[in-house]
C-alpha positions in Angstrom: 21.3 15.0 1.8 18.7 18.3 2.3 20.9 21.2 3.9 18.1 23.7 2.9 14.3 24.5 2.9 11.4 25.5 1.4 8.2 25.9 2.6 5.2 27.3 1.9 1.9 27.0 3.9 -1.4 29.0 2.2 -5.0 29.4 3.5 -7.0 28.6 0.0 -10.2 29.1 1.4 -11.4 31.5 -1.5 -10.1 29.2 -4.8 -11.9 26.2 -5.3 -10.4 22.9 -3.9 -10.3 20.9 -6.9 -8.5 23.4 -8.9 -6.1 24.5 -6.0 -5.6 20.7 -6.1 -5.3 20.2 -9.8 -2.8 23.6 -9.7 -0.3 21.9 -7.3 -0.5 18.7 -8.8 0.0 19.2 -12.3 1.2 22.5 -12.9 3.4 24.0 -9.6 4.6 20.9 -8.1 6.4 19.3 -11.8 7.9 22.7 -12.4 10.1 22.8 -9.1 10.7 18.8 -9.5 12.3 19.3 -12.7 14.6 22.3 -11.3 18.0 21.0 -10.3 19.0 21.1 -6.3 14.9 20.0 -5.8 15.1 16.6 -3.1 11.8 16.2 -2.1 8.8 17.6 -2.1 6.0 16.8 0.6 1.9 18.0 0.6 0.0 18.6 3.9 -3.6 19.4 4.7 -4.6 21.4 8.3 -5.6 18.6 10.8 -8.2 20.6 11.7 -8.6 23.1 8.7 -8.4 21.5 5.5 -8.4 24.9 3.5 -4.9 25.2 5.1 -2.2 23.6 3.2 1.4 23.1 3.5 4.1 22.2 1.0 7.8 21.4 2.6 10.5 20.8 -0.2 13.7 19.7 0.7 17.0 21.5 -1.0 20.3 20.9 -1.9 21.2 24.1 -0.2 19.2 27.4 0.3 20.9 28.8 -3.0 18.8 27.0 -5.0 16.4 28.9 -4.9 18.6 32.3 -6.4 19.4 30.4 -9.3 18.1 29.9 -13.0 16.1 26.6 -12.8 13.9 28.5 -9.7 13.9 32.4 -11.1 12.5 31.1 -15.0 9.4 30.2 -13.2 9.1 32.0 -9.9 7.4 35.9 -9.4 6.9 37.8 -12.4 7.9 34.4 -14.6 5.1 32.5 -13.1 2.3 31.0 -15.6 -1.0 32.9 -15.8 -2.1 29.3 -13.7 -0.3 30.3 -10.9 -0.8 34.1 -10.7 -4.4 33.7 -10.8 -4.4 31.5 -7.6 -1.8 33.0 -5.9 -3.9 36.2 -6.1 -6.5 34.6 -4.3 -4.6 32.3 -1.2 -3.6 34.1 1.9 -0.2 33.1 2.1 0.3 31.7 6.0 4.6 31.3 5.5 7.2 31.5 2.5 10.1 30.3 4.3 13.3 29.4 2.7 15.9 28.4 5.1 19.3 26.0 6.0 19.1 23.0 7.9 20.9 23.6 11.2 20.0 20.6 13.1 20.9 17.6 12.7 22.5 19.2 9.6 21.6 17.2 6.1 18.7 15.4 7.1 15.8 14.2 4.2 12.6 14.4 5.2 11.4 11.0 6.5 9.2 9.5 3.2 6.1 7.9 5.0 5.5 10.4 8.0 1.4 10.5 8.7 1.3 14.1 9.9 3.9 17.0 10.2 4.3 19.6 13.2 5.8 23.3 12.2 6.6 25.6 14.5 8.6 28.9 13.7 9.8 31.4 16.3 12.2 34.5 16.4 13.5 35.5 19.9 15.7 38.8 20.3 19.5 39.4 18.8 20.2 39.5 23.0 19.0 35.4 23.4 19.3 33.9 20.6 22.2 32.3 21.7 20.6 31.1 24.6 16.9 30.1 22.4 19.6 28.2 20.3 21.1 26.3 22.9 18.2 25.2 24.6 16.4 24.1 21.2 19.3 22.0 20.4 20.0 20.6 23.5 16.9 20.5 25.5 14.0 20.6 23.9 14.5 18.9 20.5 16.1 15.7 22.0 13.3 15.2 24.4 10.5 15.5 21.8 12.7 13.5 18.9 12.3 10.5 21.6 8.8 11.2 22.0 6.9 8.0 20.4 5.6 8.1 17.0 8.2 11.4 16.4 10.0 10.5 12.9 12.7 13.2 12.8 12.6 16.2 14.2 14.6 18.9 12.0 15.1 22.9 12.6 16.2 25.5 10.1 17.8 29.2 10.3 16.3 31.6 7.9 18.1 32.7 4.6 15.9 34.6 3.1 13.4 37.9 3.5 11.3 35.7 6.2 9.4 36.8 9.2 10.0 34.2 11.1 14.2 33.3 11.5 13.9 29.8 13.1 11.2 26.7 11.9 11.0 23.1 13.2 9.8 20.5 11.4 8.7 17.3 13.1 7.9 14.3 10.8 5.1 12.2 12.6 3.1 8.7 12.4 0.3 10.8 12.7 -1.3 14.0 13.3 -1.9 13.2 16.8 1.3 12.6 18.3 1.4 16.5 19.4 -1.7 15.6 21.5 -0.1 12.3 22.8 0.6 12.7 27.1 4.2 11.7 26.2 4.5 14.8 23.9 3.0 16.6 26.5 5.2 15.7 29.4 8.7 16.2 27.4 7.6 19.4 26.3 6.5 20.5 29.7 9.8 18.6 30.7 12.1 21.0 29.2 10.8 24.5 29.4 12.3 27.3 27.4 13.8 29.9 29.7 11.7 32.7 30.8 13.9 35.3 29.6 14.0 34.1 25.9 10.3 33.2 26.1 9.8 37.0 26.4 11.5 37.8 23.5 9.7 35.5 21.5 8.2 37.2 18.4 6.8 35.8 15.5 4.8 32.6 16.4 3.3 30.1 14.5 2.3 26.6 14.9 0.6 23.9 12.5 -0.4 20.5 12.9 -1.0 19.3 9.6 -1.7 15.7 8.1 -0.6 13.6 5.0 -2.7 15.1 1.2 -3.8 12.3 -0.1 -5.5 12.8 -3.3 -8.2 11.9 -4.9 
């Protein structure tokens, strides 16, 4: 079962999309599948923007990503393939991360769309951001109909953001759906951690489906 993260989410507006396509598919996606501690690996396009696109890989544990299989190909050991388009993405989010809630969960394999939503409050309410996350707002939403699993992770690596949740959905929509809508507004996050919130970022994103 995943108790780590990766993800990476990439505006590619300036490469072309077939070869972005072709890039991921055949060249950057095989390499981390044959690297051991690799689970699962997931491809999402922007609802809305589909020059935005998000990758979510599940882990054995964070650590993978320190070791051999993932350092023989990442950085200054990446193919020529790879630094060329890299060059040209803005990168969005390069998260690695340990699952925190519910723990070991594996992506859901079918979801129709994905929500991700990454936050940092202060060192001062994080206990308090934590707590109602846990045991507010994530089981109110998790119940919310057409919500497939609803994940969050604690960062582990040089990220921006500390804290991502990853909802797996029947479709991009659901976030748009009155019942999202009323358990969100249903359990709101205390004012004096929403003050302290730094670091925001939200993407509704739905299934790649290839040509």
């Amino acid at each position: 079962m995943a108790k780590g993260a990766m993800i990476a989410a990439m505006d590619f507006t300036h490469v072309d999309a077939g070869e972005f396509n072709d890039w991921l598919d055949t060249e950057h996606l095989p390499e981390r599948a044959r690297i051991p501690g690799y689970l699962t690996m997931q491809r999402w396009i922007g609802a809305d923007n589909p020059r935005l696109s998000v990758v979510t890989y599940d882990l054995e544990n964070s650590a993978v990503l320190r070791g051999p299989g993932y350092l023989g190909i990442a950085g200054d050991n990446a193919s020529p393939w790879s630094k060329r388009i890299t060059s040209k993405i803005e990168r969005i989010l390069r998260y690695e991360g340990d699952q925190t809630l519910p723990g070991d969960a594996n992506a859901p394999a079918h979801a129709g769309g994905l929500l991700l939503v990454g936050m940092t409050p202060s060192a001062d309410t994080d206990a308090a951001f934590n707590h109602w996350y846990d045991k507010e707002h994530v089981p109110a939403l998790a119940a919310v109909p057409g919500v497939l699993s609803a994940r969050r992770f604690v960062s582990t690596g040089p990220n921006a953001t500390k804290y991502v949740a990853l909802y797996h959905l029947t479709g991009p929509e659901i976030p748009d759906s009155a019942a999202w809508k009323a358990a969100s507004a249903a359990t709101p996050m205390p004012q004096h951690v929403r003050d302290t919130i730094a670091g925001r970022l939200r993407l509704v994103c739905k299934t790649y489906k290839g040509d």
